[in-house]
KOLMIPA-700754 format. One record per atom (N, C-alpha, C): x, y, z; residue number from 1; atom name. Coordinates in pm, 1 decimal. Each point is the difference from the previous one (the first is absolute). Example, Ala and Ser with C-alpha at 12.3 -4.5 7.8 and 13.67 -1.06 7.14 Angstrom:
% KOLMIPA-700754
[r [1319.0; -569.0; 780.0]; 1; 'N']
[r [-89.0; 119.0; 0.0]; 1; 'CA']
[r [90.0; 120.0; 0.0]; 1; 'C']
[r [-35.0; 105.0; -72.0]; 2; 'N']
[r [82.0; 119.0; 6.0]; 2; 'CA']
[r [-77.0; 109.0; 73.0]; 2; 'C']
***
This chain:
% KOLMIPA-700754
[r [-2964.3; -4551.0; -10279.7]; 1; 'N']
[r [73.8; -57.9; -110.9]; 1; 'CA']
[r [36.9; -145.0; 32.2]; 1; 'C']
[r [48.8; -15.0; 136.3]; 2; 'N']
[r [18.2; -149.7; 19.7]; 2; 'CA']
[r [-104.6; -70.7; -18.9]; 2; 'C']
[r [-97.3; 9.1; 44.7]; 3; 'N']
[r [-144.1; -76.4; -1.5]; 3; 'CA']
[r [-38.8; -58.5; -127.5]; 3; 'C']
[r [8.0; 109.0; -64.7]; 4; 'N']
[r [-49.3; -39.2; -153.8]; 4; 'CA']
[r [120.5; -80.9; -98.4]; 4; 'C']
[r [164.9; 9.3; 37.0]; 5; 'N']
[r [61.2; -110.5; -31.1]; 5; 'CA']
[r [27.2; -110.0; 51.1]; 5; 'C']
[r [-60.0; -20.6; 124.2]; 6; 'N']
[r [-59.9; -136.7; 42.7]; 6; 'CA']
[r [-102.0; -92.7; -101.3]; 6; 'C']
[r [-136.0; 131.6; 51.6]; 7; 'N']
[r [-96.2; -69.9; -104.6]; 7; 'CA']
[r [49.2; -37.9; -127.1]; 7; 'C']
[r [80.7; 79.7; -104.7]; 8; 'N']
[r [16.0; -41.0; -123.4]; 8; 'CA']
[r [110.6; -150.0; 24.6]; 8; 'C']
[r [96.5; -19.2; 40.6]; 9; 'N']
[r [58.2; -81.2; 53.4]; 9; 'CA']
[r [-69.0; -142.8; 24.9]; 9; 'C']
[r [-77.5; -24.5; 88.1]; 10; 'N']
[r [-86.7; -86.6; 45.9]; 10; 'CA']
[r [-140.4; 4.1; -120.7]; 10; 'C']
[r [-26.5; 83.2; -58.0]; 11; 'N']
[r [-47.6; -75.9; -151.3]; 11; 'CA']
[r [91.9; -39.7; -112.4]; 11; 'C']
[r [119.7; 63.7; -15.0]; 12; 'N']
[r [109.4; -111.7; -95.2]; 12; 'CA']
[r [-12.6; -122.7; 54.9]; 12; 'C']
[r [36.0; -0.6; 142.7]; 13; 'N']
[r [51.6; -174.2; 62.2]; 13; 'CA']
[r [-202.0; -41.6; -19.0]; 13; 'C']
[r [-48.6; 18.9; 0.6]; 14; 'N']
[r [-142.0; -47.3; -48.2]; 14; 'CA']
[r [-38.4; -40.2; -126.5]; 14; 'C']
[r [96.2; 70.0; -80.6]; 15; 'N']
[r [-50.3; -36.5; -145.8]; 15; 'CA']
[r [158.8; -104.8; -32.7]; 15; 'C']
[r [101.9; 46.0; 85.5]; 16; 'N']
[r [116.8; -124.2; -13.7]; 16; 'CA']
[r [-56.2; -148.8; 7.5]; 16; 'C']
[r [-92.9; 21.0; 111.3]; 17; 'N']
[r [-1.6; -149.5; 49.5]; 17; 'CA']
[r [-164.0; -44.1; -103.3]; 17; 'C']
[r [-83.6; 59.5; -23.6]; 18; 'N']
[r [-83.0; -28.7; -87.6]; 18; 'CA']
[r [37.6; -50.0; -174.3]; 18; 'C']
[r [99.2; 122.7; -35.4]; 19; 'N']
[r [24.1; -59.4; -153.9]; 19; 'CA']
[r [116.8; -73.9; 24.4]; 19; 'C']
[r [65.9; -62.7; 126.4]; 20; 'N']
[r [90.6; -102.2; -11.3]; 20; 'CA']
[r [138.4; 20.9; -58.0]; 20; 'C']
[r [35.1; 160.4; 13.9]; 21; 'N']
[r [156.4; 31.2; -19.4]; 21; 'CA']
[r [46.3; 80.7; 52.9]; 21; 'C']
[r [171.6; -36.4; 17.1]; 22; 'N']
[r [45.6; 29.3; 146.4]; 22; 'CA']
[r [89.4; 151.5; -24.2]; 22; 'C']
[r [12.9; 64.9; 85.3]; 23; 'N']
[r [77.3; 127.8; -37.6]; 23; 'CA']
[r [82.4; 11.7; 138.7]; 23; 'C']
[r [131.3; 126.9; -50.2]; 24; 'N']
[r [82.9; -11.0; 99.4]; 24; 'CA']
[r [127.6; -65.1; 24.3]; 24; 'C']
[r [41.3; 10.1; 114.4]; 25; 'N']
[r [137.2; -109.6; 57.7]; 25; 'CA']
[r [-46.0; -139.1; -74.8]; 25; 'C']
[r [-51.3; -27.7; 52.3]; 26; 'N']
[r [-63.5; -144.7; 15.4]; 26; 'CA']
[r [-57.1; -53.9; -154.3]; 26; 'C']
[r [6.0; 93.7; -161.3]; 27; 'N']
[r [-55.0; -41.0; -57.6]; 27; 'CA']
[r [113.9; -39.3; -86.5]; 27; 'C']
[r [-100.3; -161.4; -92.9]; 28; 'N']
[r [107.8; -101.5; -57.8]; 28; 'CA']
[r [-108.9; 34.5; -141.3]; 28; 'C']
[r [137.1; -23.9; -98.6]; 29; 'N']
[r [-22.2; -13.5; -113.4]; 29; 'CA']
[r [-93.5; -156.5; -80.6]; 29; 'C']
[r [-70.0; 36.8; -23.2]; 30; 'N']
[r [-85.0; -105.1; -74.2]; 30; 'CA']
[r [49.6; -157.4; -33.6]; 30; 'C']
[r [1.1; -95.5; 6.7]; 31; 'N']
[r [49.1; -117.8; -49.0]; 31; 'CA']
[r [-94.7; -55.6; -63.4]; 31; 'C']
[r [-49.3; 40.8; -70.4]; 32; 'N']
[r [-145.3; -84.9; -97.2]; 32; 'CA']
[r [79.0; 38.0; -153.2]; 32; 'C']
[r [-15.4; -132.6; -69.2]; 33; 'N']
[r [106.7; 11.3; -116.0]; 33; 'CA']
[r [-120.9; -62.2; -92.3]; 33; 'C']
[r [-72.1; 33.6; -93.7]; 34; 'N']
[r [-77.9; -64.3; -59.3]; 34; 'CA']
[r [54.2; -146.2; -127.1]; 34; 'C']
[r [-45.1; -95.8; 2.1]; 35; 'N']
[r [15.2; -110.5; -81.0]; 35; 'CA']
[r [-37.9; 18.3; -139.1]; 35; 'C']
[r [51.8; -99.3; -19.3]; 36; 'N']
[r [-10.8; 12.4; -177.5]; 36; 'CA']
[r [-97.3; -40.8; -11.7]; 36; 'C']
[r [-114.6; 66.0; -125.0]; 37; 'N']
[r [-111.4; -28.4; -55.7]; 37; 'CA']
[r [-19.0; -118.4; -90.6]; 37; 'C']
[r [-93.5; -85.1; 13.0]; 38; 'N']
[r [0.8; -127.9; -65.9]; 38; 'CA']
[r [-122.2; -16.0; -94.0]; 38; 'C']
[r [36.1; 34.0; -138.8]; 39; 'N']
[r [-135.3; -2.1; -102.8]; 39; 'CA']
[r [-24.5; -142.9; -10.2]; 39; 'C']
[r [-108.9; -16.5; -41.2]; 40; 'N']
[r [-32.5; -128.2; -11.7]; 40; 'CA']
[r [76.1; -42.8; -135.4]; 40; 'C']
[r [-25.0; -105.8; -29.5]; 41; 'N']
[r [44.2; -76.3; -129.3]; 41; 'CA']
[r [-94.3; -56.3; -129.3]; 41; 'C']
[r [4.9; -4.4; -107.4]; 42; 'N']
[r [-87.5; -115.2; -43.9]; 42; 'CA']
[r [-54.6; -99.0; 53.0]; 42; 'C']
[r [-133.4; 39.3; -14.7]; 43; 'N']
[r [-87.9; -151.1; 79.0]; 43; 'CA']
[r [-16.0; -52.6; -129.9]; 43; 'C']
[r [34.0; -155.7; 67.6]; 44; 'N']
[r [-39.7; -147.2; -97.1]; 44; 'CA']
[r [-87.1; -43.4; 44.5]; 44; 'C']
[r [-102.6; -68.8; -131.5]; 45; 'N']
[r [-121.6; -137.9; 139.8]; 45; 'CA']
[r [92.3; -89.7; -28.2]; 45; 'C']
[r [18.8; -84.0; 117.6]; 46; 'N']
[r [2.3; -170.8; -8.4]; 46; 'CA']
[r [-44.4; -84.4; -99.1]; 46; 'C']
[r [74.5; -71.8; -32.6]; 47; 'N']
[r [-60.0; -106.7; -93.2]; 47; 'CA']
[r [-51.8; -130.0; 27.4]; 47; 'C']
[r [-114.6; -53.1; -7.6]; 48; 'N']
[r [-36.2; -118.6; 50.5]; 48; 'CA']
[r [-4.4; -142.0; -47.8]; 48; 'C']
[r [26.0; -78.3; 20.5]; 49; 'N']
[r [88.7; -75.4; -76.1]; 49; 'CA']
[r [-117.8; -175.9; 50.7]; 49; 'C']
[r [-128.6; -49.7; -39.5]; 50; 'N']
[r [-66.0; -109.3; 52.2]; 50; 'CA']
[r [83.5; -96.8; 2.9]; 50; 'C']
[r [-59.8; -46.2; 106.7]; 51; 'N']
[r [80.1; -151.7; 75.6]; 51; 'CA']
[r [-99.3; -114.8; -20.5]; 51; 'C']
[r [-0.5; -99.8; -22.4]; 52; 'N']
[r [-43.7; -98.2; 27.7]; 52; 'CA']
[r [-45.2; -90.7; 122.8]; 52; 'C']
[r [-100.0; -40.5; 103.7]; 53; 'N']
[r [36.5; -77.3; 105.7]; 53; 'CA']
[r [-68.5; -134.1; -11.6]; 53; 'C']
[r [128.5; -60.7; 29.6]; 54; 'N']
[r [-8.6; -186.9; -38.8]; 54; 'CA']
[r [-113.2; -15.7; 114.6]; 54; 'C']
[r [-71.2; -106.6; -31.2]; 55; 'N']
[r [-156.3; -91.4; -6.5]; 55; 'CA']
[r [58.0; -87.1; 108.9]; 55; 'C']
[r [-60.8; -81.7; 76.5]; 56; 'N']
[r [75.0; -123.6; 11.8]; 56; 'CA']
[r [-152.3; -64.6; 9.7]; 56; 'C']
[r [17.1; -109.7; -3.7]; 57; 'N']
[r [-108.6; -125.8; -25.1]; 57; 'CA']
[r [7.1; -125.0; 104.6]; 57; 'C']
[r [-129.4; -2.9; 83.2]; 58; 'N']
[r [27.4; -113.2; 75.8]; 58; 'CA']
[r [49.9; -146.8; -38.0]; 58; 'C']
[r [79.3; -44.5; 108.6]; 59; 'N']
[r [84.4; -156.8; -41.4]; 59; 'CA']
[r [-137.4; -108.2; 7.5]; 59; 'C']
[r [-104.3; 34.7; 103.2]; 60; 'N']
[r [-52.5; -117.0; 23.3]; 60; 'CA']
[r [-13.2; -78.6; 141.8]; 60; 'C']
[r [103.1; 59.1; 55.3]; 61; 'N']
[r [37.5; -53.8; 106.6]; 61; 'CA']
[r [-88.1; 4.4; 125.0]; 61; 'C']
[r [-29.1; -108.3; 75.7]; 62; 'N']
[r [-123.7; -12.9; 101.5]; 62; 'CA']
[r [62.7; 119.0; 80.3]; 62; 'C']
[r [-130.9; 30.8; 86.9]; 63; 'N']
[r [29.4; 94.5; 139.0]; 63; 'CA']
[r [-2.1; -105.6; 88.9]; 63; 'C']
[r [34.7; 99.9; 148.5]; 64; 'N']
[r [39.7; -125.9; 103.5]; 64; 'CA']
[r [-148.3; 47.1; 52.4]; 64; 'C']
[r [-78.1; -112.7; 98.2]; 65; 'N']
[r [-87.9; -37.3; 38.1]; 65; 'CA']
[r [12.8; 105.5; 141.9]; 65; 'C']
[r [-101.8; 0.2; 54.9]; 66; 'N']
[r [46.2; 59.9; 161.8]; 66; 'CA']
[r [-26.8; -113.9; 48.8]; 66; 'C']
[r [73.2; -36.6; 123.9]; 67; 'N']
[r [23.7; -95.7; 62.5]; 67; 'CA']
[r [-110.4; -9.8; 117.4]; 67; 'C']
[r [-71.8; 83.6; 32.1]; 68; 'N']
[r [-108.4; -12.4; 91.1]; 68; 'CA']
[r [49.5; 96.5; 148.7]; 68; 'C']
[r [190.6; 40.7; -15.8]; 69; 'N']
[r [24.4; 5.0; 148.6]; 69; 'CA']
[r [-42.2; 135.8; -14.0]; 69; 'C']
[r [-53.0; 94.7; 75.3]; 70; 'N']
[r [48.7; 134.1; 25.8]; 70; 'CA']
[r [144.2; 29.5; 72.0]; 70; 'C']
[r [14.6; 155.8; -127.6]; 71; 'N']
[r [117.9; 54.1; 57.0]; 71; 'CA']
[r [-18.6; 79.7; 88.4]; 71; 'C']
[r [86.1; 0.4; 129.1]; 72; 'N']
[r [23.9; 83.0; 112.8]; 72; 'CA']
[r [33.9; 130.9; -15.6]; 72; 'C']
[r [-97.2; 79.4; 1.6]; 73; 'N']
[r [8.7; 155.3; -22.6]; 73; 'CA']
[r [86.2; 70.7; 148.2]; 73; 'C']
[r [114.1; 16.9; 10.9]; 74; 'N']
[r [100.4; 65.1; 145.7]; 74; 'CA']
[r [-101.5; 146.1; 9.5]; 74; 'C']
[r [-62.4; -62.8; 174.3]; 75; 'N']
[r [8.4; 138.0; 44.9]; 75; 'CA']
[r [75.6; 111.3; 49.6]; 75; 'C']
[r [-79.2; 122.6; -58.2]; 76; 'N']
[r [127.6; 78.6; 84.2]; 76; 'CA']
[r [21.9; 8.9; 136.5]; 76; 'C']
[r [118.1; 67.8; 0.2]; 77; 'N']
[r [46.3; -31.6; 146.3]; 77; 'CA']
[r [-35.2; 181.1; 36.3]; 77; 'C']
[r [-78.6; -13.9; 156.1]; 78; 'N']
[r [-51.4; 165.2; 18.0]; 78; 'CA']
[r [133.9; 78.1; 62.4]; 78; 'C']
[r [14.7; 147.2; -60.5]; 79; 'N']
[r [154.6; 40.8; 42.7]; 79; 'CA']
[r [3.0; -24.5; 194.9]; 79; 'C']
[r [103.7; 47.6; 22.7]; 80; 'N']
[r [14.7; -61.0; 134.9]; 80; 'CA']
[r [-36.4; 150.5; 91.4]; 80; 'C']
[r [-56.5; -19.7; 82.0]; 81; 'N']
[r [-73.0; 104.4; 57.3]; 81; 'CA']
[r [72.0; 109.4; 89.1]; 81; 'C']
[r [22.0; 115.8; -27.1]; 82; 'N']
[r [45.2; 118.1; 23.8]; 82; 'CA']
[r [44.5; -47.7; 141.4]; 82; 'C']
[r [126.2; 83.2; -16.0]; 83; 'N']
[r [66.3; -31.8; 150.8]; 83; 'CA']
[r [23.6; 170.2; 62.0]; 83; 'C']
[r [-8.7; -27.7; 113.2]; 84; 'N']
[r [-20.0; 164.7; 98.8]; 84; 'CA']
[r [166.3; 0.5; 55.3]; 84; 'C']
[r [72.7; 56.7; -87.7]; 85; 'N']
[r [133.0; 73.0; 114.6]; 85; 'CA']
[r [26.2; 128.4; 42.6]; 85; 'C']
[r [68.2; -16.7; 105.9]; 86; 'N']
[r [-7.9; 148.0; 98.1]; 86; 'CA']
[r [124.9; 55.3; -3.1]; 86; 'C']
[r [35.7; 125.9; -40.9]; 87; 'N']
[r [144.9; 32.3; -5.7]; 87; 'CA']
[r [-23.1; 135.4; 160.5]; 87; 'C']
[r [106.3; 28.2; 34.0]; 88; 'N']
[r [34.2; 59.6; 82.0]; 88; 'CA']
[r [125.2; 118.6; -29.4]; 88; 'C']
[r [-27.9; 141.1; 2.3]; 89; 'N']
[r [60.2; 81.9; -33.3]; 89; 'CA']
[r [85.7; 19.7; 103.1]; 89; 'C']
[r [147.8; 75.0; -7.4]; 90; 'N']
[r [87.7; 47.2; 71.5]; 90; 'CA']
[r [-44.0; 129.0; 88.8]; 90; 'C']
[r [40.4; -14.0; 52.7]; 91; 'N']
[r [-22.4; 154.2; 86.2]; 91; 'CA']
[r [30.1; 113.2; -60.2]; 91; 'C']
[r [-108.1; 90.1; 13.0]; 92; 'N']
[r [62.0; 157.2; -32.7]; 92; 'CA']
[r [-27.2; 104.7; 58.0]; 92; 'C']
[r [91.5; 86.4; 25.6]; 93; 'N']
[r [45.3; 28.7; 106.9]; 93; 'CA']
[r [-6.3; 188.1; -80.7]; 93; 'C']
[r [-72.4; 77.4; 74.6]; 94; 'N']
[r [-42.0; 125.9; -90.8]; 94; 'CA']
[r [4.8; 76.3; 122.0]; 94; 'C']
[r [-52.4; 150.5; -47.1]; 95; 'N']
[r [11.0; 91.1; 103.8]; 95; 'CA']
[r [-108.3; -22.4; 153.0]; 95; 'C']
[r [-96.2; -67.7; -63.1]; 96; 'N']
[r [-86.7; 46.5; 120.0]; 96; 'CA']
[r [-23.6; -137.5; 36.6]; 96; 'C']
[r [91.2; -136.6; -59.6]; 97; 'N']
[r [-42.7; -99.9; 131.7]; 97; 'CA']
[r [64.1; -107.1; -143.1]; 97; 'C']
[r [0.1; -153.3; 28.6]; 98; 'N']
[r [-38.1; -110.7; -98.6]; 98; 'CA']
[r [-102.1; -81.3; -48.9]; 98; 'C']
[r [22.1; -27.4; -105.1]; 99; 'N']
[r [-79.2; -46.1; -90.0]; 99; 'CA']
[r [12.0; -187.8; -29.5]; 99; 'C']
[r [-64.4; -67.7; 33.5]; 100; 'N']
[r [20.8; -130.3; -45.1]; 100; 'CA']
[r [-140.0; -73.9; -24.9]; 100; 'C']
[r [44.1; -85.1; -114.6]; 101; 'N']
[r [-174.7; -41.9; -46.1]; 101; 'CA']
[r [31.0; -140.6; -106.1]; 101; 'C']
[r [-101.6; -88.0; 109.9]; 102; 'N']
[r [-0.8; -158.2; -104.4]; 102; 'CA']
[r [-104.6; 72.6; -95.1]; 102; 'C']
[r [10.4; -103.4; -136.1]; 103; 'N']
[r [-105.8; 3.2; -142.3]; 103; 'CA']
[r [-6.1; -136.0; -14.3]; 103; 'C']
[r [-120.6; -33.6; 17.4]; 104; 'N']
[r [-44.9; -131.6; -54.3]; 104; 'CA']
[r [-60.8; 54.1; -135.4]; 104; 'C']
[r [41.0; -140.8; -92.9]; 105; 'N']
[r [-42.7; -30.8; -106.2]; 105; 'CA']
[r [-41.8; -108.2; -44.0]; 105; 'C']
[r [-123.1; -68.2; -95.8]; 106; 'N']
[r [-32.1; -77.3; -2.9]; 106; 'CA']
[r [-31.7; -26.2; -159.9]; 106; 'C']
[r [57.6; -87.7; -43.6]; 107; 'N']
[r [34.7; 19.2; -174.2]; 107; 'CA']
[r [106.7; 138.2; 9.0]; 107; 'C']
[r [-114.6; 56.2; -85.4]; 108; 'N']
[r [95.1; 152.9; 9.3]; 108; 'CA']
[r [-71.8; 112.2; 49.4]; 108; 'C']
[r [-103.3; -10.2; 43.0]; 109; 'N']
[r [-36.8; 94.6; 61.2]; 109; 'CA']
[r [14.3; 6.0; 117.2]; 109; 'C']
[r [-7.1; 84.4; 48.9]; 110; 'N']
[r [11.8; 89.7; 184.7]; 110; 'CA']
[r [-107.0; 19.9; 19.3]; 110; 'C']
[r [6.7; -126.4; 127.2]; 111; 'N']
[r [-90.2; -30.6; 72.6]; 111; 'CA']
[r [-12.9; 63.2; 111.3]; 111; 'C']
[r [84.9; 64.6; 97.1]; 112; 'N']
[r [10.5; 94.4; 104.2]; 112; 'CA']
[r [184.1; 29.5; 20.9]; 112; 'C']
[r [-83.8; 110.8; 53.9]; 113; 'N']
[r [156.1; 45.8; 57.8]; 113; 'CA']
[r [-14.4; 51.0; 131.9]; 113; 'C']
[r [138.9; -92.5; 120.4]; 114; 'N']
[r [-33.1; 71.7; 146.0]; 114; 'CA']
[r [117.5; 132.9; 18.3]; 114; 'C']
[r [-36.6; 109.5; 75.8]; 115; 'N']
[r [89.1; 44.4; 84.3]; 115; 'CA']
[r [77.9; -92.0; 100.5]; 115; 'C']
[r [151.6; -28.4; -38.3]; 116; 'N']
[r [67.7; -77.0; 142.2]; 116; 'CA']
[r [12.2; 159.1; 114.2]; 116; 'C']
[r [52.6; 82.2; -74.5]; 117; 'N']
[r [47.0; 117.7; 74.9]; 117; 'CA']
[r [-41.5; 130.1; -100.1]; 117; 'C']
[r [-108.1; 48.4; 128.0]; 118; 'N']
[r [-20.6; 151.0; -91.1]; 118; 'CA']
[r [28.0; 147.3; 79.6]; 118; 'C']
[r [87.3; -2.4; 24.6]; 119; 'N']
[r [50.3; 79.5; 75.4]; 119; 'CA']
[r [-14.8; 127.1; -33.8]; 119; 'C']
[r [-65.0; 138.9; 20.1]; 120; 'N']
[r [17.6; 85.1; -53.6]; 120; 'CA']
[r [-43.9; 99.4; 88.9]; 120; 'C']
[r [55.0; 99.9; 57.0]; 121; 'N']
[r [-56.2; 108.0; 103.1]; 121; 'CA']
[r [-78.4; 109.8; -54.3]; 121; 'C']
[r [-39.5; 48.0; 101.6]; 122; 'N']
[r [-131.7; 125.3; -30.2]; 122; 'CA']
[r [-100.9; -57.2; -113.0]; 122; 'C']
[r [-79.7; -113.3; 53.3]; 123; 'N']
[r [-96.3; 9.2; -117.4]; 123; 'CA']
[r [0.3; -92.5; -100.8]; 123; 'C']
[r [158.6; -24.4; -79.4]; 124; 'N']
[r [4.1; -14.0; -121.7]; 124; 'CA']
[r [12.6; -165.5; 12.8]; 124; 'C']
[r [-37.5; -17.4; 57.8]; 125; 'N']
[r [-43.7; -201.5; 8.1]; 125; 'CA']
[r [-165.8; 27.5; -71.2]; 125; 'C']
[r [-66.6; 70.6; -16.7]; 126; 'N']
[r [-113.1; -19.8; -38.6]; 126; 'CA']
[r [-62.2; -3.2; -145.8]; 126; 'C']
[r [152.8; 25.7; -85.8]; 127; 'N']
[r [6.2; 15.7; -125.5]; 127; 'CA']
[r [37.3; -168.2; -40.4]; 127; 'C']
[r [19.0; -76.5; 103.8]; 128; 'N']
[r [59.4; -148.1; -81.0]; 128; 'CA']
[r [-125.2; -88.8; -58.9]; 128; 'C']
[r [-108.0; 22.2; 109.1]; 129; 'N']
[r [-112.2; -124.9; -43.4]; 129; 'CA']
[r [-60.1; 78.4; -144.7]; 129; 'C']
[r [-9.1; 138.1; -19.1]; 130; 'N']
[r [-4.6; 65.3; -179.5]; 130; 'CA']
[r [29.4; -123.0; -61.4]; 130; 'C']
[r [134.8; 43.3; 37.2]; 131; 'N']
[r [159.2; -62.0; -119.5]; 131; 'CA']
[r [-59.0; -135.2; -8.6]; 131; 'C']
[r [-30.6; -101.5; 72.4]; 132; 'N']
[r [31.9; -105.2; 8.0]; 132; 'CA']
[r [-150.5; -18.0; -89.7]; 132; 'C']
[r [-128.5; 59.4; 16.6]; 133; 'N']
[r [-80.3; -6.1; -125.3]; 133; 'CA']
[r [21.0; 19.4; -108.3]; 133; 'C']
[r [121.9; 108.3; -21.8]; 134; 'N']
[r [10.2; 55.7; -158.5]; 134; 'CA']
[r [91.0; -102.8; -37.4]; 134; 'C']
[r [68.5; -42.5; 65.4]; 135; 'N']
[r [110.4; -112.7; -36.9]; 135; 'CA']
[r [-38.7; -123.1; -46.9]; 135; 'C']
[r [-132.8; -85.2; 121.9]; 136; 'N']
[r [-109.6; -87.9; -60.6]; 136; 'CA']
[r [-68.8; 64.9; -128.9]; 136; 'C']
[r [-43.6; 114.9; -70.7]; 137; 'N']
[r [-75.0; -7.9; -91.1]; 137; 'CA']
[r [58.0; 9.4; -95.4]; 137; 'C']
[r [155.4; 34.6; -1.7]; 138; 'N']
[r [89.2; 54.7; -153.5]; 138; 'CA']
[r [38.8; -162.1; 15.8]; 138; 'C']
[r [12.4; -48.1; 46.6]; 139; 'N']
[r [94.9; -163.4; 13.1]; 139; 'CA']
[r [171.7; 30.3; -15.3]; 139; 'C']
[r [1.6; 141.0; 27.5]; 140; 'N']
[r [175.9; 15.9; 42.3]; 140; 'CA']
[r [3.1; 85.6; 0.2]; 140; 'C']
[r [154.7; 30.7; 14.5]; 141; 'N']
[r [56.0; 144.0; 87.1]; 141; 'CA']
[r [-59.9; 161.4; -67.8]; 141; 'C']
[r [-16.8; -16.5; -148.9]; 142; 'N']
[r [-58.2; 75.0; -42.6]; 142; 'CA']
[r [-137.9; 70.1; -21.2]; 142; 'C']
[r [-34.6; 93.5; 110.1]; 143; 'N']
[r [-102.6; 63.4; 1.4]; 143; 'CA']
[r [14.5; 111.7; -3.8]; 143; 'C']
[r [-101.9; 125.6; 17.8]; 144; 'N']
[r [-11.1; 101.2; 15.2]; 144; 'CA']
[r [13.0; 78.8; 135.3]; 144; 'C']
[r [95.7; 76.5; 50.4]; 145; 'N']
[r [-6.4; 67.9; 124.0]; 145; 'CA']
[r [-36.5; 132.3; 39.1]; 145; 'C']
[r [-48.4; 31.8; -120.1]; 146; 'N']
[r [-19.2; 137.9; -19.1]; 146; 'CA']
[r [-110.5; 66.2; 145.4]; 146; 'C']
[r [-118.6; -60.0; 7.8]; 147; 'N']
[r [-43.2; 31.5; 88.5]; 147; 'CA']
[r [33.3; -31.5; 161.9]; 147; 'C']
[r [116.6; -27.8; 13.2]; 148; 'N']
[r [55.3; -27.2; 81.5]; 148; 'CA']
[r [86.2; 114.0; 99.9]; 148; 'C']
[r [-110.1; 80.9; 58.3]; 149; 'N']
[r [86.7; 156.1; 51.8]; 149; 'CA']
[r [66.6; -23.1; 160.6]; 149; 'C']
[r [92.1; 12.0; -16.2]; 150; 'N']
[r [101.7; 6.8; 117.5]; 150; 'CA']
[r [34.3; -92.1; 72.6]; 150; 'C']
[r [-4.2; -157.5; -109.2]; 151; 'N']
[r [95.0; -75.7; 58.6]; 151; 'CA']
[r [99.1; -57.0; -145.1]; 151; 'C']
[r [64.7; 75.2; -27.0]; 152; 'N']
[r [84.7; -20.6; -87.8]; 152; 'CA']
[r [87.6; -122.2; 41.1]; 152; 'C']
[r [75.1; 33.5; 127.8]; 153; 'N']
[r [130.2; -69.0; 32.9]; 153; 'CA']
[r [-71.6; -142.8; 50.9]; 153; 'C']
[r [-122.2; -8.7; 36.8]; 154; 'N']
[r [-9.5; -74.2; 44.5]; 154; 'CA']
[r [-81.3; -101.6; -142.2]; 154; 'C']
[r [-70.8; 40.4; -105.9]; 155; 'N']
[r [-2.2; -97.7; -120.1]; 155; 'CA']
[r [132.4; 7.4; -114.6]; 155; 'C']
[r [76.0; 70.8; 32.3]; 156; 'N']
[r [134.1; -46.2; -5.7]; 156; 'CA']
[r [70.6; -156.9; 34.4]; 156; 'C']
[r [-27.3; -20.3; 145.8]; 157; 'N']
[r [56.6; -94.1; 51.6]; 157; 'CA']
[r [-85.7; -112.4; 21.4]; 157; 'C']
[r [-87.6; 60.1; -68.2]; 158; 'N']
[r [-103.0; -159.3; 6.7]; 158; 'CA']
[r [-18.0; -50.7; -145.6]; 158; 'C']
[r [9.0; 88.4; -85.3]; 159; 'N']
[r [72.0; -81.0; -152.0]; 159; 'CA']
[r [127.1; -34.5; -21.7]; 159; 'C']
[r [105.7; 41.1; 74.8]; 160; 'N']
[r [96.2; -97.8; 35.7]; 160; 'CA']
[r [-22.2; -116.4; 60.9]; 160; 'C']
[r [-73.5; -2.0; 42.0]; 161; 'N']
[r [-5.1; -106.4; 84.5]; 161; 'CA']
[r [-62.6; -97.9; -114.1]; 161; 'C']
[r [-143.6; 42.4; -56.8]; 162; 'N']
[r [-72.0; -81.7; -86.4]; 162; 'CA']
[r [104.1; -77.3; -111.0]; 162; 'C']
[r [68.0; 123.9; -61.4]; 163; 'N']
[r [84.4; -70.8; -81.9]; 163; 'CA']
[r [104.8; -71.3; 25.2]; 163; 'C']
[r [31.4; -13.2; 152.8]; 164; 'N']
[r [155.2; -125.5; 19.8]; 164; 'CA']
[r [-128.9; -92.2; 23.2]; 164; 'C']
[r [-92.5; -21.1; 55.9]; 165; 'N']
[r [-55.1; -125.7; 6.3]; 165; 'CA']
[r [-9.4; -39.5; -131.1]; 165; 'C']
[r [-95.0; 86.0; -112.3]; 166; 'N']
[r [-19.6; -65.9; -128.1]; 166; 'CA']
[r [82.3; -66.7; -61.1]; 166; 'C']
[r [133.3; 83.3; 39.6]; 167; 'N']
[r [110.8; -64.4; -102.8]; 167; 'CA']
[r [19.5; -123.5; 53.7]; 167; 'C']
[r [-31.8; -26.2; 112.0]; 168; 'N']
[r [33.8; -161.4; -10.3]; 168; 'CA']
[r [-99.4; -93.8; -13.6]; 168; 'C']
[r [-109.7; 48.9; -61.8]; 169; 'N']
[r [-83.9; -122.2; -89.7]; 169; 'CA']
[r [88.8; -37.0; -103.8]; 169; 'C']
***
């Protein structure tokens, strides 16, 4: 008997969360108040009303001659060429060791990033040079870690790290 008022149970909360209404402690009364209906009105056309547009008539008056000089066409000026700065992240300091890492950038892209300190025991130093590709190919802190099995704590503390450097571009 229990079994089967589970199952029925867990298909209400199935069809709760499918048709989108709530039952129970937790359920609130509706706040959808419908607006007033707006018929249209008599349509008018526009009335168009012709205008006139005044003529004008040449005075007569000579043109000016060109003088023979050429005018100086300004070249442009080429933008000023991308500058490379290096920020340097704070230390971070996690279970299995610290984390510290310059990001060079150049315009705005990330151009490399070093390990200052990759501290991490049993192993888990071998998950940084990954990071530091996935980090070069997203162009910031935001990538994917999913395939990333059993060094959690340690790409933990190396996107801390990524992101105090970034923030100070």
């Amino acid at each position: 008997m229990r079994k089967s008022s589970q199952v029925l149970m867990g298909a209400v909360s199935l069809v709760a969360v499918t048709a989108g209404f709530q039952a129970g402690a937790n359920a609130k009364s509706p706040s959808f108040t419908p607006g007033p209906i707006q018929t249209p009105g008599p349509t008018t056309q526009p009335t168009i009303t012709p205008t006139t547009t005044p003529t004008t008539t040449p005075t007569g008056k000579p043109t000016k001659k060109p003088t023979g000089k050429p005018t100086k066409t300004p070249t442009p000026t080429p933008p000023p060429p991308s500058t490379t700065v290096s920020h340097e992240s704070s230390p971070v300091y996690y279970r299995f060791g610290t984390v510290q890492l310059t990001v060079t950038k150049q315009g705005s892209q990330i151009t490399n990033i070093v390990m200052n300190q990759a501290g991490a025991s049993a192993g888990r130093a071998a998950a940084f040079p990954y990071l530091i590709q996935l980090a070069e190919q997203a162009q910031s802190a935001s990538f994917d870690t999913s395939m990333m099995g059993g060094a959690t704590y340690s790409t933990n503390a190396f996107l801390q790290a990524l992101g105090d450097a970034l923030s100070q571009f």
